[in-house]
Backbone bond lengths (Angstrom), bond angles and torsions (degrees), N, CA, C in turn:
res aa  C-N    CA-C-N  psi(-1)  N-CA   C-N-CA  omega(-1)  CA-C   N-CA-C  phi
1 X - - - 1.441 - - 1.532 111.51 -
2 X 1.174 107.57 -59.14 1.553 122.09 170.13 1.785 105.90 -35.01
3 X 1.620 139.17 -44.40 0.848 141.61 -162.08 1.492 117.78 -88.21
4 X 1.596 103.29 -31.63 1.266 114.44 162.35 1.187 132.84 -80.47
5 X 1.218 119.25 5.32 2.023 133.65 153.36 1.195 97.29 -100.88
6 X 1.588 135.93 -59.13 1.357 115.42 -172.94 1.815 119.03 -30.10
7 X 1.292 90.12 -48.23 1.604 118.45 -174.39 1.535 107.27 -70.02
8 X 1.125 142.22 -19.36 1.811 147.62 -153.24 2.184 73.65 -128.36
9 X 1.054 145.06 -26.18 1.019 122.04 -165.88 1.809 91.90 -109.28
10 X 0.894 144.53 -25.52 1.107 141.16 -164.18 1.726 91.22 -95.33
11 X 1.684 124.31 -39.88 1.583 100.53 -175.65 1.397 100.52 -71.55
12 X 1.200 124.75 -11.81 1.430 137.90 177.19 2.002 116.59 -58.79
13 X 1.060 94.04 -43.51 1.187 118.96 154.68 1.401 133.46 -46.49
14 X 1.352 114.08 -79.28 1.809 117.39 146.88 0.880 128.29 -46.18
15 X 1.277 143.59 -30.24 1.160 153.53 158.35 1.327 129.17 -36.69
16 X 1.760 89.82 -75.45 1.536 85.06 149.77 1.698 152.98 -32.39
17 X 1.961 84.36 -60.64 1.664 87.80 159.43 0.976 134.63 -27.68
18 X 1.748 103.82 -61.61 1.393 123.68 -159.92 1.741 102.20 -44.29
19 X 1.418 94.38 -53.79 1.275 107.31 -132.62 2.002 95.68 -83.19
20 X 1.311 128.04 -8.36 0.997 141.31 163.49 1.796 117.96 -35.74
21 X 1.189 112.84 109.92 1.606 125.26 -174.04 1.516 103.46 -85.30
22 X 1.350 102.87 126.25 1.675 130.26 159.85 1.469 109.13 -105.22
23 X 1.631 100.97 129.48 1.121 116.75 155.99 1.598 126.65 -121.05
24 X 1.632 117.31 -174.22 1.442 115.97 176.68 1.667 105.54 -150.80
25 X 1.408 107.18 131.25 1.445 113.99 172.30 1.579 103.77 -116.28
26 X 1.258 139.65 179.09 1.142 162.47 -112.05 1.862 113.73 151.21
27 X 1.696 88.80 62.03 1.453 105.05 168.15 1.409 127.67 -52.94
28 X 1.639 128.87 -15.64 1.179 116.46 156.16 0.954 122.06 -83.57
29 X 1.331 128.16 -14.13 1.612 141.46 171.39 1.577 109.71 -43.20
30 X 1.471 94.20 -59.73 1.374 108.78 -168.71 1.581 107.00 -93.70
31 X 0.810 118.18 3.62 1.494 111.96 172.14 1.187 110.87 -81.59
32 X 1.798 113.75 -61.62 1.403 144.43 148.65 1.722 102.93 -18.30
33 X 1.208 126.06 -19.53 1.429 112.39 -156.62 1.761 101.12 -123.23
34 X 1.445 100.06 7.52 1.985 99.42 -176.33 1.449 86.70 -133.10
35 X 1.593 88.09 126.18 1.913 113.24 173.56 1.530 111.19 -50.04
36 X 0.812 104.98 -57.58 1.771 121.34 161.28 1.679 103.95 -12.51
37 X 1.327 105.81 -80.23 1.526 116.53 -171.90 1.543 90.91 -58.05
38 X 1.110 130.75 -89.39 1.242 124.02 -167.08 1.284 119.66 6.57
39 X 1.680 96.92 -93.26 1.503 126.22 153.12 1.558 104.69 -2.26
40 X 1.444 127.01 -79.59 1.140 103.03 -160.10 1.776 112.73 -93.63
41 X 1.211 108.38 -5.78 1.558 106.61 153.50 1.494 127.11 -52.42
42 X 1.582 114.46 -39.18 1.252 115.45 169.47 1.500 117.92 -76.77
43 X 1.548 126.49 -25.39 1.522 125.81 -178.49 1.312 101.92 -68.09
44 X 1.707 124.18 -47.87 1.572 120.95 167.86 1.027 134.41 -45.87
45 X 1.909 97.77 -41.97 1.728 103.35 169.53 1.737 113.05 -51.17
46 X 1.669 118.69 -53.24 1.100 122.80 149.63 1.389 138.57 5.28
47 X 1.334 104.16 -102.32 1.358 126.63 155.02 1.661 126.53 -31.34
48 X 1.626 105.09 -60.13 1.675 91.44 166.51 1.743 113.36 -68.28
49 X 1.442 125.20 -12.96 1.566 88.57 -164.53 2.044 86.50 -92.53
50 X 1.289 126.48 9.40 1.091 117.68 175.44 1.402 96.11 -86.51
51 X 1.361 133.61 -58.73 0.998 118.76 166.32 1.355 136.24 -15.55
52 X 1.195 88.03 -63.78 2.330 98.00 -178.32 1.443 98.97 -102.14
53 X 1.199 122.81 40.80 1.419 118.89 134.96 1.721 105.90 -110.28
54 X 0.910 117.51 -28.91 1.834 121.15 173.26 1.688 104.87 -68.33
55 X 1.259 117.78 -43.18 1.480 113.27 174.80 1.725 107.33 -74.94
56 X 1.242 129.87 -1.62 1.710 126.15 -156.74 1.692 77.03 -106.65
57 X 1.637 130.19 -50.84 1.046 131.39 -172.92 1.493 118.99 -49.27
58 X 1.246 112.48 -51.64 1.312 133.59 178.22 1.895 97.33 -63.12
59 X 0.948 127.99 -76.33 1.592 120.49 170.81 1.539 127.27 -6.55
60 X 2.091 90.85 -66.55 1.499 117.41 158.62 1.549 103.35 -49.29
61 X 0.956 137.29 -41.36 1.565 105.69 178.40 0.900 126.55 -84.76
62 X 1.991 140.11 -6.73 0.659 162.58 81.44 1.333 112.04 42.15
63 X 1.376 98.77 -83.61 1.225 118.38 -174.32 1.873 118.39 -51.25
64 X 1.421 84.75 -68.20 1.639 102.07 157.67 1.687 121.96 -30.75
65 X 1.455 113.18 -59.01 1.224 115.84 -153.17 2.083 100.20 -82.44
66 X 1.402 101.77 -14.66 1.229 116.69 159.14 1.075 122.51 -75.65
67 X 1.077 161.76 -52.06 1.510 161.55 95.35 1.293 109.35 39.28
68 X 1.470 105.84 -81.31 1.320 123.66 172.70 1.817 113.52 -30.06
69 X 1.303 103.08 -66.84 1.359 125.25 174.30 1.545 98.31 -29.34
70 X 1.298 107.21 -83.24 1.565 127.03 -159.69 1.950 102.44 -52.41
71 X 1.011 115.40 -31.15 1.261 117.44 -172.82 1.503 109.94 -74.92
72 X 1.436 109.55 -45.55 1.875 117.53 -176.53 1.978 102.08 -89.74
73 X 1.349 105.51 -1.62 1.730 92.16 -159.60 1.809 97.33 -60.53
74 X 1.112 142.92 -30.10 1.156 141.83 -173.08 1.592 104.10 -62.99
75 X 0.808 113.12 -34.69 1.644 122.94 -161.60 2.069 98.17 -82.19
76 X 1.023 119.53 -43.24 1.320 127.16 -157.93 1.319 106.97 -86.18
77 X 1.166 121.66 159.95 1.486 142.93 -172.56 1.772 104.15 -85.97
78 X 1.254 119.23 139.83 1.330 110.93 -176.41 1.348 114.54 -62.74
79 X 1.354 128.36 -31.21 1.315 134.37 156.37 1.699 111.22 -30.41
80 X 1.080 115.79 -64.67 1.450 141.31 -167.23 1.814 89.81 -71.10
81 X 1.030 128.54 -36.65 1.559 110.52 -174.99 1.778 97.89 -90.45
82 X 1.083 113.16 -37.26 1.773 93.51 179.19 1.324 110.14 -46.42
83 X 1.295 112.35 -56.32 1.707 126.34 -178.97 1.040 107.57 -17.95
84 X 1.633 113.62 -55.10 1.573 115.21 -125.17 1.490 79.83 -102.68
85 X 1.509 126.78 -41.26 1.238 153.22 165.73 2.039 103.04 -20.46
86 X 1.211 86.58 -56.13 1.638 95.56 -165.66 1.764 114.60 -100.78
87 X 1.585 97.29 10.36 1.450 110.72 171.68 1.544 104.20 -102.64
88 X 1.524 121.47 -18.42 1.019 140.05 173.92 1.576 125.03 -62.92
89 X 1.655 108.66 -45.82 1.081 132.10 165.36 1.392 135.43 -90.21
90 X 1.140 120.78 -17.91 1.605 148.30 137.35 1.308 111.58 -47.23
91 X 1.425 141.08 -35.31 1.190 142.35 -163.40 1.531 104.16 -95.24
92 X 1.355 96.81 -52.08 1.380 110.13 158.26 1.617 137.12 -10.72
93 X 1.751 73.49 -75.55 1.771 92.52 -165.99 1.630 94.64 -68.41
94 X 1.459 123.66 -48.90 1.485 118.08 164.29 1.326 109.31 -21.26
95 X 1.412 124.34 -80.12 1.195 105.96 -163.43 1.535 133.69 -88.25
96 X 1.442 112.20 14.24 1.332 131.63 156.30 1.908 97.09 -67.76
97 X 1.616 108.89 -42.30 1.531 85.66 -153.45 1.407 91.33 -93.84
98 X 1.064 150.51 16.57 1.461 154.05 -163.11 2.168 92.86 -109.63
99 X 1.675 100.35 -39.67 1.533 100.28 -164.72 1.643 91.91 -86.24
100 X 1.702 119.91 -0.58 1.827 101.20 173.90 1.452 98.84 -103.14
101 X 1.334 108.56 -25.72 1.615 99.77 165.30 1.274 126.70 -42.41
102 X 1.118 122.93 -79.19 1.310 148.89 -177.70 1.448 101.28 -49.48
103 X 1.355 143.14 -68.82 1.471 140.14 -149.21 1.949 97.15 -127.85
104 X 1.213 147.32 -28.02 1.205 153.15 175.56 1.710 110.94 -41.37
105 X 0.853 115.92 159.94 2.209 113.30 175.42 1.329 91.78 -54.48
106 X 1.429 80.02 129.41 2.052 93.35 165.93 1.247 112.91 72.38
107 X 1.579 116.19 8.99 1.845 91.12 -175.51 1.579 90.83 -96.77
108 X 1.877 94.35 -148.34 1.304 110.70 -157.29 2.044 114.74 -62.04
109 X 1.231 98.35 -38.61 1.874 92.26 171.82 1.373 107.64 -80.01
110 X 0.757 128.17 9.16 1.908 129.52 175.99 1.275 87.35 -112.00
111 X 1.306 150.59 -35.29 1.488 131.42 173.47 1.662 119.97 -87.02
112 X 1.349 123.17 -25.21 1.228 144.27 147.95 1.371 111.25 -39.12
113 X 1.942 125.33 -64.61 0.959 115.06 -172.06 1.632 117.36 -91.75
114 X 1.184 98.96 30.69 1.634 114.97 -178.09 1.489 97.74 -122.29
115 X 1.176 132.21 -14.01 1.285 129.38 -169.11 1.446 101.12 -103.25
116 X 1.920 113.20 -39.78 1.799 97.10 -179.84 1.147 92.50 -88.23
117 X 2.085 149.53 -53.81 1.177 109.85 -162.74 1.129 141.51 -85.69
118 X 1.496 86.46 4.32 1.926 76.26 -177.10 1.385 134.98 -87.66
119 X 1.663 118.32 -0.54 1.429 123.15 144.78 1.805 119.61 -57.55
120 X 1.406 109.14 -21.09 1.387 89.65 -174.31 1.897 96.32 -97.31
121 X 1.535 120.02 -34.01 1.098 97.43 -176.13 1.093 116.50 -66.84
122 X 1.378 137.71 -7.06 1.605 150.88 -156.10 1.711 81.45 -88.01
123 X 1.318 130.99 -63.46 1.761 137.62 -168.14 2.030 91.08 -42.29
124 X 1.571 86.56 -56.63 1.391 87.72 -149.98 1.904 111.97 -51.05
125 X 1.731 90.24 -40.55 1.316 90.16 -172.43 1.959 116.55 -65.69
126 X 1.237 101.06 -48.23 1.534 121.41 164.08 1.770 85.19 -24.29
127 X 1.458 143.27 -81.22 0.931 138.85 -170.35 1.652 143.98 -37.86
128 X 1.701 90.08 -42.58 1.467 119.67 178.57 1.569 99.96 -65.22
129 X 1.503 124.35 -43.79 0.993 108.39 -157.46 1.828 100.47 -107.64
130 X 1.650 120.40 8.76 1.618 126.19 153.72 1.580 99.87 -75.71
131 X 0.988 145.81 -26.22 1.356 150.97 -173.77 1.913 105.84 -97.52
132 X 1.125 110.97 -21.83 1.605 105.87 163.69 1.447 120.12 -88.75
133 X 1.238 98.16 -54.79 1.708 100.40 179.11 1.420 98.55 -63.25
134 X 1.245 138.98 -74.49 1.544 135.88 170.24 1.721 107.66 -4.40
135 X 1.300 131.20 -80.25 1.303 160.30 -162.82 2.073 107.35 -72.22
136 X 1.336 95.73 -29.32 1.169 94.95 176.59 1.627 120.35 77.07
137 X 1.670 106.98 21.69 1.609 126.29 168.50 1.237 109.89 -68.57
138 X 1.811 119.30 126.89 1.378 120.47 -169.63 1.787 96.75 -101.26
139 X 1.616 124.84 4.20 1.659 126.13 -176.55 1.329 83.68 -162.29
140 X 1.734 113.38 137.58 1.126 110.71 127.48 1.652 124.95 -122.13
141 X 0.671 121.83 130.50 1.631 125.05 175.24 1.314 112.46 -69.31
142 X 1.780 104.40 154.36 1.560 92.47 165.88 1.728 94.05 -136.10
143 X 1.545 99.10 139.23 1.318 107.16 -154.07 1.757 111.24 -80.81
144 X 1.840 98.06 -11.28 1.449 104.54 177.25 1.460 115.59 -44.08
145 X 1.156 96.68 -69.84 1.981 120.49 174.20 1.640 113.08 -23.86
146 X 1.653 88.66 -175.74 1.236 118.93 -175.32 1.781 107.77 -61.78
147 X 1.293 90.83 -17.03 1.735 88.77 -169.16 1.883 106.15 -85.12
148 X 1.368 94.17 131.17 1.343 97.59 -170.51 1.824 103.31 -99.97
149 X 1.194 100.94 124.64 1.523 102.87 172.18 1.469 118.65 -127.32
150 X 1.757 110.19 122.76 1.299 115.01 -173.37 1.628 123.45 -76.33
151 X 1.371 101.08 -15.33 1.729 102.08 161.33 1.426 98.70 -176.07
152 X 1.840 75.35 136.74 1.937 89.13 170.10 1.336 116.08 -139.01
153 X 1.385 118.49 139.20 1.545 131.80 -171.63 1.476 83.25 -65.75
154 X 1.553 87.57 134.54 1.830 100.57 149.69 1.607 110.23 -65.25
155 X 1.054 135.70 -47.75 1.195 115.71 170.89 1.667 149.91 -37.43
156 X 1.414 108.98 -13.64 1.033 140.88 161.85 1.563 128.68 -87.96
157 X 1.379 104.12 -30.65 1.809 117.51 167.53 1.417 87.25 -51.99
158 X 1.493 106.36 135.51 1.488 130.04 172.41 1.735 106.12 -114.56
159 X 1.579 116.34 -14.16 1.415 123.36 -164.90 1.524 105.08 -50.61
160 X 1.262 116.96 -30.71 1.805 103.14 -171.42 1.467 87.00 -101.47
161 X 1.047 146.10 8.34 1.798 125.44 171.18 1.637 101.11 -100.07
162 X 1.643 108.27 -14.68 1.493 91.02 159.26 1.280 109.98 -95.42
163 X 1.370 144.00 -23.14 1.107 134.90 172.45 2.156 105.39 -45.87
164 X 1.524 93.45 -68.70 1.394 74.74 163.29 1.635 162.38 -36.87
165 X 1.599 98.79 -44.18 1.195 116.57 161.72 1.512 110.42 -56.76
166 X 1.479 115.54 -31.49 1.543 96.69 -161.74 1.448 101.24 -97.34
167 X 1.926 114.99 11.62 1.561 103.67 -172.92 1.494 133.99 112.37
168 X 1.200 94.48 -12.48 1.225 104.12 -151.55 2.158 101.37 -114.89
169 X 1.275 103.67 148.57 1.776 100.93 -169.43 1.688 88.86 -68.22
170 X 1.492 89.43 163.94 1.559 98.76 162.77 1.589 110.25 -116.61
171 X 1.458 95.19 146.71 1.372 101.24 -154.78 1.953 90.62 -88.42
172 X 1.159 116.16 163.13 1.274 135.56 -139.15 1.882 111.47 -117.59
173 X 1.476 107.10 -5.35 1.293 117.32 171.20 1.224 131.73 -119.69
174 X 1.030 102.79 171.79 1.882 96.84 179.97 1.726 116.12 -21.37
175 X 1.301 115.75 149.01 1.523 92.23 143.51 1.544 122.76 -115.74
């Protein structure tokens, strides 16, 4: 008796497996596919090239105030060239530490682009997984990533049923 549940619980077992649903989304798809993201992909685009035109400026003076230097250094007192020497390198390090601020791990566009997308990827994901539990998907992948997949049924792309879920038309061509 004992062998014949071991056995009804173990095909019970495979069974399960078997019967376990995989899916695949394509998070740039759908990112790519809400105005929203756009939108704030282009305000960042924005923002950094204002950025590194304020750090290119600062360089330019740099540059300048070096110039400057090299042109009068004959004329000046060695006193007067350390000065200018260490206003040179002071300016510098400013704008070394202004260019890790701004664009470096963790600075200001890494907190920027953590501040506009991650309400929408937060929607999106919220979605992926109303469309798994719904559907009864035990994985879904997303094919953007690190995960490399050598073939996948379109039938399994879930990317336009989250597009749907989140509202949004589905666009009508290839992806």
């Amino acid at each position: 008796m004992k062998k014949v549940i071991l056995t009804l619980v173990a095909f019970g077992f495979v069974f399960n497996s078997m019967a376990q649903r995989f899916g695949y989304v394509d998070s740039n798809y759908i990112l790519e596919s809400i105005p929203e993201y756009q939108q704030k992909q282009n305000e960042l685009n924005e923002i950094s090239v204002q950025w590194q035109e304020e750090i290119e400026k600062m360089y330019a003076e740099i540059d300048r105030m070096y110039k400057d230097y090299q042109a009068e250094q004959i004329l000046l007192t060695d006193d007067m060239k350390r000065k200018r020497e260490q206003a040179i390198i002071e300016k510098e390090k400013e704008a070394k530490e202004k260019q890790k601020q701004r664009f470096g791990f963790q600075g200001d566009l890494f907190q920027k682009r953590q501040q506009f997308t991650k309400p929408i990827q937060d929607k999106v994901y919220a979605a992926i997984k109303e469309i798994a539990d719904a559907r009864g998907y035990a994985v879904i992948f997303d094919k953007a990533g690190t995960l490399t997949m050598l073939y996948t049924s379109a039938k399994y792309d879930l990317s336009e049923d989250v597009l749907d879920e989140l509202g949004y038309s589905v666009k009508t061509e290839d992806k």
